[in-house]
N, C-alpha and C positions, 0 to 999 in steps of 0.2 A: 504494500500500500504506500504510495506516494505520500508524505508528510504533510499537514497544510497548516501547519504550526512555524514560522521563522525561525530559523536558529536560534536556539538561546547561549547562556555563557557557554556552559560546558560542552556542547555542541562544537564551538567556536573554537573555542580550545584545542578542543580534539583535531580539526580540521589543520589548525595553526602546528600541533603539534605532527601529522601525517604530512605534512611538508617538507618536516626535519627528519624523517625515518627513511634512511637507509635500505632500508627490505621491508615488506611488508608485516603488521604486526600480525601472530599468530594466537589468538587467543586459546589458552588451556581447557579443555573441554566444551560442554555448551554445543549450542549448533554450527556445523561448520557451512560454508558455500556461502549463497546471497543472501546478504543483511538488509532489513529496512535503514535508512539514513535517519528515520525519525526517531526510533526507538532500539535498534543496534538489533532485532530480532528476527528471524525468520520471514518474509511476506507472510505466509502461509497463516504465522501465529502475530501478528502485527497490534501492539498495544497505541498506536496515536490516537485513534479512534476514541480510544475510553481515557486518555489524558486529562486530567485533572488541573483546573488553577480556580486557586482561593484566593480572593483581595486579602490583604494581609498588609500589617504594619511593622512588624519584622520582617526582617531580611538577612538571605546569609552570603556571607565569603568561601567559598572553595579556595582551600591552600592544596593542589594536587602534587602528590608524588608523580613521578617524570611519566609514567606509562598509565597511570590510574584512571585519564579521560580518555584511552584506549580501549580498556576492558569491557566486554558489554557486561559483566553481571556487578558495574559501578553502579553505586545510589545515588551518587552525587549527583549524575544525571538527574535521577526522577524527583530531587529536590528542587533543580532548575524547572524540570515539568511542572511542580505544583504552584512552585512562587516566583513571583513576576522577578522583583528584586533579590534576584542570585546574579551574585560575581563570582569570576572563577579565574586562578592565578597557575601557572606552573612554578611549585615550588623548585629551587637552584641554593644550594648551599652561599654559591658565591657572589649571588647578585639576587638583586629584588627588582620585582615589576614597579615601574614610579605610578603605574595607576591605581596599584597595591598601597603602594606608601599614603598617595594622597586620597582614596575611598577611607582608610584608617583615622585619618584625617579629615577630614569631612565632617561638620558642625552636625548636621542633620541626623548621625547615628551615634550612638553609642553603642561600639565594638566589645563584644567578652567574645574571649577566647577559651572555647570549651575544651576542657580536658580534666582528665583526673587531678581534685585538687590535692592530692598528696604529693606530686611530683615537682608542685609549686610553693613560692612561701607564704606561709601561713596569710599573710597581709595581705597577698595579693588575691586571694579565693572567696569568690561571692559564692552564696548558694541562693539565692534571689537577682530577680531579674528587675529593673526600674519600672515600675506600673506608670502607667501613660496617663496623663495632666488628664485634673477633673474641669468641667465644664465652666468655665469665667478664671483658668489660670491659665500662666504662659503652657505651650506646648514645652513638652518633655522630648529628648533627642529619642530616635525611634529605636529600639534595639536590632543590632547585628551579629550575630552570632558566624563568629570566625572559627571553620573546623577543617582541622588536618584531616586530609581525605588522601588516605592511605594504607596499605599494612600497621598493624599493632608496631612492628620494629621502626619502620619508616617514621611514624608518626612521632614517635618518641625522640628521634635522632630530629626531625623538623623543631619540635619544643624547644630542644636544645642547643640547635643551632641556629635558629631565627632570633638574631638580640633585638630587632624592629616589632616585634609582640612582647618583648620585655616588660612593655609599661600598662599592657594592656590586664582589666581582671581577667582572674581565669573565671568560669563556670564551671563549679564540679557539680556531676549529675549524681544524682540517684539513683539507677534503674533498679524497676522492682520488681522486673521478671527477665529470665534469661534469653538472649536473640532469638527471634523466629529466622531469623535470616537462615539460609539454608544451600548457597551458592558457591560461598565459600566455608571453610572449617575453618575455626579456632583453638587453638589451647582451652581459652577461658570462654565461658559461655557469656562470660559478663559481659563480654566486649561487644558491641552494637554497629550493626553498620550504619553508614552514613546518612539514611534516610531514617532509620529507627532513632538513631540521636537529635535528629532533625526534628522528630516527632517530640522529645523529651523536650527539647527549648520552648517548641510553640505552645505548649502548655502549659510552661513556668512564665511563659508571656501574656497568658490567658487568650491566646489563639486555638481556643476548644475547636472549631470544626476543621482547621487547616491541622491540626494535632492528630488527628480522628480519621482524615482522607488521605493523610501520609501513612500512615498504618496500614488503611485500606488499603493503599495503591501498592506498596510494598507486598503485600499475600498477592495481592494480583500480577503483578509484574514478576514474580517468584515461580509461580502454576505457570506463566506463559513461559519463561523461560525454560524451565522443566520439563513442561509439555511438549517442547520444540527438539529439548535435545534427548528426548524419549521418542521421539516422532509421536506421538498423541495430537488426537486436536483437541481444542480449546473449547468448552461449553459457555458462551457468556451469559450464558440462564442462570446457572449456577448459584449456590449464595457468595460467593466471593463478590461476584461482580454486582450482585445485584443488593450484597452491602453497599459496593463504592457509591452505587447508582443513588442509593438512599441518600449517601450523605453528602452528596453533590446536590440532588436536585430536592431536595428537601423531605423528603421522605415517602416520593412516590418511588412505586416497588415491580416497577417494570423497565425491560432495557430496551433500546431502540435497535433495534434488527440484532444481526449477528455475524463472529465473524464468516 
């Protein structure tokens, strides 16, 4: 299926980064041959269709490890699907994007940088987010939530070598159940992918339904990829999808065709 969604960040990224590649990238399982360009998946099992976007007043930065806007079973992607306001950066030990620098910088947000807050010091670890100005005060900057969007190891060695996040708070999360994600394996179950943490911000931001349809879309985008590299087809009757549909279109419980 042909995409009819404009490129978003990460989209962008990817395309910026398949410039600089050498040989084609071969992603690790998953389906192989032709990809949709909208959603990195099969035609056959083609997710644009049921793409998701929630108005929202948060917003987030993608810090990517070098190949991670590569991979199709990345979240970071379907975070850009949900929210308008996604920026997305290739992280570089040795150099920084200046449009990196100046978004961090930018009057209008207020950047936390989500990470386990043990690994930071104690001062600099919020576990709240700034709730947005009540009605007859000045506007409150809007929250940003900046997430290393990589490997468990990656991500850690970016903390430590990024000194331009130095001044920023961390968010350390809570999760209170262990990943559904199922795409890739982890050591620790704790560890969340990038749309599943995505989903923890917006709900410490009190973005209930953009919290709610990130959840969704993740079980759904998870079944299509699965189904694709199982060769299965995809039922979008089903209740997965016909959650998302709910919590998209306000709680009517039927889908518009199929794929």
């Amino acid at each position: 299926m042909t995409p009819t969604h404009p490129p978003h960040a990460v989209a962008r990224l990817r395309a910026e980064r398949l410039t600089r590649s050498a040989k084609p990238f071969l992603a690790r399982g998953g389906p192989s041959g032709e990809r949709c360009p909208g959603c990195r998946l099969r035609p056959s099992h083609c997710l644009c269709a049921l793409r998701p976007q929630v108005p929202t007043r948060a917003g987030f930065c993608l810090l990517m490890a070098d190949t991670e806007a590569l991979k199709p079973s990345n979240t970071g992607w379907l975070v850009a699907d949900v929210v308008a306001d996604t920026f997305a950066f290739g992280w570089a030990r040795t150099e920084v994007h200046p449009g990196l620098l100046a978004l961090l910088a930018d009057p209008l947000w207020q950047p936390y940088l989500v990470f386990p807050g043990g690994y930071a010091a104690p001062q600099r670890v919020v576990t709240q987010v700034q709730p947005a100005a009540q009605p007859g005060t000045a506007p409150t900057r809007r929250p940003l939530f900046v997430l290393l969007d990589a490997t468990w190891a990656e991500a850690r060695r970016m903390f430590r070598k990024s000194p331009y996040l130095d001044a920023l708070p961390v968010l350390g999360l809570q999760p209170e159940q262990s990943s559904r994600y199922r795409l890739r394996q982890s050591a620790d179950t704790a560890h969340l992918c990038t749309l599943a943490v995505a989903a923890l911000c917006m709900a410490l931001a009190g973005e209930t339904q953009a919290s709610q349809v990130m959840q969704a879309y993740l079980d759904v985008f998870t079944h299509h990829y699965l189904q694709a590299k199982n060769q299965q087809p995809v039922d979008t009757a089903d209740a997965l999808h016909q959650h998302l549909h709910s919590l998209c279109h306000g709680g009517a419980d039927s889908l518009p065709g199929t794929l």
